[in-house]
N, C-alpha and C positions, 0 to 999 in steps of 0.2 A: 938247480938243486937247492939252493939258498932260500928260496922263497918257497918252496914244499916244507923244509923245517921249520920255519915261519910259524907256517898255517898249522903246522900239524902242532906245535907247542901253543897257539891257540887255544886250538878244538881239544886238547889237553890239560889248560890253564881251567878252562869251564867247567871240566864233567868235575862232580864230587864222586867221591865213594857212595858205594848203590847200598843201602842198610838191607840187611835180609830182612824181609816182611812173612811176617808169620800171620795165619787164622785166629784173629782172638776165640772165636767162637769155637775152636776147633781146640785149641787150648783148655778153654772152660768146659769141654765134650759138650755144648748144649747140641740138642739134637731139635731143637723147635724155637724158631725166635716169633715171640708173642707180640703182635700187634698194638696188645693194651700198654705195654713199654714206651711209654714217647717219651721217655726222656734217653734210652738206649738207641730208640729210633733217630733222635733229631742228632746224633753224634756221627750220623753218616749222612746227615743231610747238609746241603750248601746252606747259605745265608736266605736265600731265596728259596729251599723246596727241594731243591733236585738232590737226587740220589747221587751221591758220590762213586766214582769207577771204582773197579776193583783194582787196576794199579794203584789209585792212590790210597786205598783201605786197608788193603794186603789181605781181602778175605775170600777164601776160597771160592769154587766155583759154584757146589753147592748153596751153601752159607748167603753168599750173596744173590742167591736166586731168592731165596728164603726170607733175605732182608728188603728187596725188592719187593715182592708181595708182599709182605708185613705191613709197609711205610705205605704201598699203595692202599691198604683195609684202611690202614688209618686216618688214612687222607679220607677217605669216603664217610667215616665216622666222625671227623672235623678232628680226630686228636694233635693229628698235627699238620701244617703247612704244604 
């Protein structure tokens, strides 16, 4: 029993509070995220290029379909990485 309390005040000690993540984009009602934006665009990119997930974004499911193609036009037009 001693050593389950342990662990479990561990795996306890770790976790933070989960911030609730909201849509910015859902927030601001945009209904189109424009391609020609790289400076909106690279705020969900890595250091390197990639497309940030949506847990770590907080944007909806739609929205981040939206921002996926976007960042991919972009890419093909050189605006951004």
């Amino acid at each position: 029993m001693k050593g389950i309390n342990k662990m479990q005040k561990r795996i306890n000690r770790r976790r933070q509070a989960a911030k609730p993540k909201s849509c910015r984009f859902c927030e601001a009602r945009v209904n189109y995220i424009d391609f020609k934006d790289a400076e909106t665009l690279a705020k969900f990119q890595t250091e390197k290029g990639k497309i940030m997930p949506r847990r770590i974004t907080g944007n909806c499911l739609d929205h981040q379909k939206m921002l996926a193609t976007a960042i991919k036009r972009a890419r093909i037009v050189a605006l951004v990485y």
